[in-house]
C-alpha positions as CSV (number, residue, x, y, z in Angstrom):
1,X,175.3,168.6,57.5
2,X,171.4,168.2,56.9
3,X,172.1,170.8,53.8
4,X,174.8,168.7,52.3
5,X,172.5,165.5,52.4
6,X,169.6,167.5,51.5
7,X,171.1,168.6,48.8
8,X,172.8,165.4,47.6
9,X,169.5,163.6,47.6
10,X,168.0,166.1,45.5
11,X,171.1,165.8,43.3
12,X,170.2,162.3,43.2
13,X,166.6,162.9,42.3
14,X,167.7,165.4,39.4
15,X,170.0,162.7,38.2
16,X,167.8,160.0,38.2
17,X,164.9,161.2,37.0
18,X,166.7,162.7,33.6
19,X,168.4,159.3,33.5
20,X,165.0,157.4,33.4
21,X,163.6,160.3,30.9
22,X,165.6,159.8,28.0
23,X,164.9,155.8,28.2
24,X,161.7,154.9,28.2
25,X,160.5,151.5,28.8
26,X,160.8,149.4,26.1
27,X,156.6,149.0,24.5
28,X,156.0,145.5,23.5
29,X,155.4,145.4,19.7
30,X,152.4,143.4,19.9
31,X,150.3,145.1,21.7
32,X,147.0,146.3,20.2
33,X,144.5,145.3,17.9
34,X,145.2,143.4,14.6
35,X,142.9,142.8,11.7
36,X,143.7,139.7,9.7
37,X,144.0,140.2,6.2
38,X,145.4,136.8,4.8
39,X,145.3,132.9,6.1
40,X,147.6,130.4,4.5
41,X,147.8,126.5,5.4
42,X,150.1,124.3,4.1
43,X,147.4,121.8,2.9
44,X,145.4,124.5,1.1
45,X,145.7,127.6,-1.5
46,X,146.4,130.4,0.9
47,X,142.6,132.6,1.8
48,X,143.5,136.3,0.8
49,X,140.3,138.0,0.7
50,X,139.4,136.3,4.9
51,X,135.9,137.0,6.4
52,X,136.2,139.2,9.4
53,X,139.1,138.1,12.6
54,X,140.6,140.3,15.0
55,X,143.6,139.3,17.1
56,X,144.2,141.6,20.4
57,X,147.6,141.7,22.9
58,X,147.3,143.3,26.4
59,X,150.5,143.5,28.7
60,X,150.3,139.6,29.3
61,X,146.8,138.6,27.5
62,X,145.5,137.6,23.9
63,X,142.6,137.5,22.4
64,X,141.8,135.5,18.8
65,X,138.9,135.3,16.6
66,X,138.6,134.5,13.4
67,X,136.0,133.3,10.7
68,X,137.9,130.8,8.9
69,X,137.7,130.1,4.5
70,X,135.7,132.5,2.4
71,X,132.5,132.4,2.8
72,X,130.6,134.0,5.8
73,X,128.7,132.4,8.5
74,X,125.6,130.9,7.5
75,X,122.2,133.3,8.4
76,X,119.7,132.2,10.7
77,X,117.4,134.3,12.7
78,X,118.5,132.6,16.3
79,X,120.5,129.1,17.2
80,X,117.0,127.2,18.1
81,X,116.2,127.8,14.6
82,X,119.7,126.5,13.0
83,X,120.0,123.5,11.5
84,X,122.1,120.8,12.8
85,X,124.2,121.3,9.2
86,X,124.4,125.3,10.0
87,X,125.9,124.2,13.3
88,X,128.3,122.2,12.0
89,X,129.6,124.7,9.6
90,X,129.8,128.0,11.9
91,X,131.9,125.1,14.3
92,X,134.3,124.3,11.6
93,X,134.3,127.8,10.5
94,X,135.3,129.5,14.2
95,X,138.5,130.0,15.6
96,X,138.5,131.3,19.0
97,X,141.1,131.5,21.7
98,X,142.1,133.9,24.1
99,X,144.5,133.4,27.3
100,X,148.4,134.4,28.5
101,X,151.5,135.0,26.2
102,X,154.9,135.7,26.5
103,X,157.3,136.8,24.0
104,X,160.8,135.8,23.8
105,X,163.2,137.5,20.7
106,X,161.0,136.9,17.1
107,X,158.9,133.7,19.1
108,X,155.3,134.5,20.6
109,X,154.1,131.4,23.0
110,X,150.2,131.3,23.7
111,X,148.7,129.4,26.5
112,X,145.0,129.5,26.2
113,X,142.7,130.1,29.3
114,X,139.6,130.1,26.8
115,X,139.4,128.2,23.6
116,X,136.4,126.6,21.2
117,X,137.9,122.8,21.8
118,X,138.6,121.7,25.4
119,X,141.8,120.3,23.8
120,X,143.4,123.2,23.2
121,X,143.1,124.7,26.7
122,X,146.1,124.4,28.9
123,X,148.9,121.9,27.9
124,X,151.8,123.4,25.9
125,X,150.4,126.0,23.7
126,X,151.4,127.1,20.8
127,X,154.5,129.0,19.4
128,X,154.7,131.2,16.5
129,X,157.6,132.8,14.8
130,X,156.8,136.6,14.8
131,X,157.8,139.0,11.9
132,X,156.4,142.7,11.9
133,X,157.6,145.8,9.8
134,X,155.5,148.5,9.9
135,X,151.6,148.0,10.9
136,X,152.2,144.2,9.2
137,X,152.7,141.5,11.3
138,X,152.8,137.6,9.8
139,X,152.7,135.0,12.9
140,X,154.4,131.2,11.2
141,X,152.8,128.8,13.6
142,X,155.3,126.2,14.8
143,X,155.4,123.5,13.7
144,X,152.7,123.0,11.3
145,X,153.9,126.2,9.0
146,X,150.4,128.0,9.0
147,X,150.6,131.7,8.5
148,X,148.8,134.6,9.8
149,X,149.0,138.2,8.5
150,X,147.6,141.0,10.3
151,X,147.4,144.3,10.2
152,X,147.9,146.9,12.7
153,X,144.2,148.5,13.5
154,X,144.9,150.0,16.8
C-alpha cells in the first residue's frame, strides 16, 4: 500500500511539474528600463529630440525622471551658487515621480509615494493608456492626452 501511494505522489509530482514547465508565468511587459525618446502635449509642438529621462517598472514599483523641453539644465558649479532664476528653471524643467502601479488590460495606474510637488503624492494617480510593439512603448496620459514614447533600454 505505501508503494502504491509512494508511487502515485511521485506520479503527481512528474505530472505537475511538466504541467507548470510548459507555462510559464506570464512576465509583465513593463518591466525594465525605458529611455524616452519623444514628449508631446496637447498645448505645444510635440519635443522629439528630449534631454535625457528614464522611466523604470519593478514587479509593483515605478520610477520617472525626466528633463522636460529642449534645452538642458542650466550649469552651475553647486545650488548655493544658483541663481534664484536657475532654480526656477531646473524646477519647471523636472519631472520626477516614483511610487506603486498596477496594470489592468492596455491601462497603467500610478500612485506616487515620491513626487517633486506635494500635490501629486497620494490621491488618485494617474492612468495612462499603454501601447507597446517591440522595444517601443507610447504611455497617452488620461485625460489630458499627453504622450510619452520610450524605448526599451533594458
Amino acid at each position: 500500500m505505501r508503494r502504491l501511494i509512494g508511487i502515485t505522489l511521485l506520479g503527481l509530482f512528474v505530472f505537475a511539474a511538466i504541467v507548470y514547465g510548459q507555462y510559464p508565468a506570464t512576465r509583465n511587459p513593463l518591466m525594465g528600463a525605458w529611455r524616452v525618446s519623444e514628449i508631446a502635449d496637447a498645448n505645444a509642438p510635440p519635443v522629439t529630440k528630449p534631454q535625457p529621462g528614464l522611466y523604470i517598472f519593478t514587479g509593483q514599483h515605478y520610477s520617472f525622471a525626466r528633463i522636460n523641453g529642449t534645452k538642458p539644465l542650466p550649469g552651475y558649479p553647486s545650488n548655493d551658487k544658483a541663481t534664484d532664476a536657475d532654480k526656477v528653471t531646473v524646477f519647471n524643467s523636472l519631472y520626477m515621480n516614483t511610487g506603486t502601479y498596477s496594470v489592468t488590460g492596455n491601462v497603467l495606474a500610478t500612485k506616487a509615494m515620491v513626487a517633486k510637488s506635494a500635490f501629486a503624492i497620494g490621491g488618485a494617480g494617474n492612468q495612462y493608456e499603454f501601447t507597446l510593439n517591440g522595444n517601443n512603448l507610447v504611455l497617452t496620459q488620461k485625460p489630458s492626452g499627453a504622450v510619452i514614447k520610450l524605448v526599451r533600454v533594458e
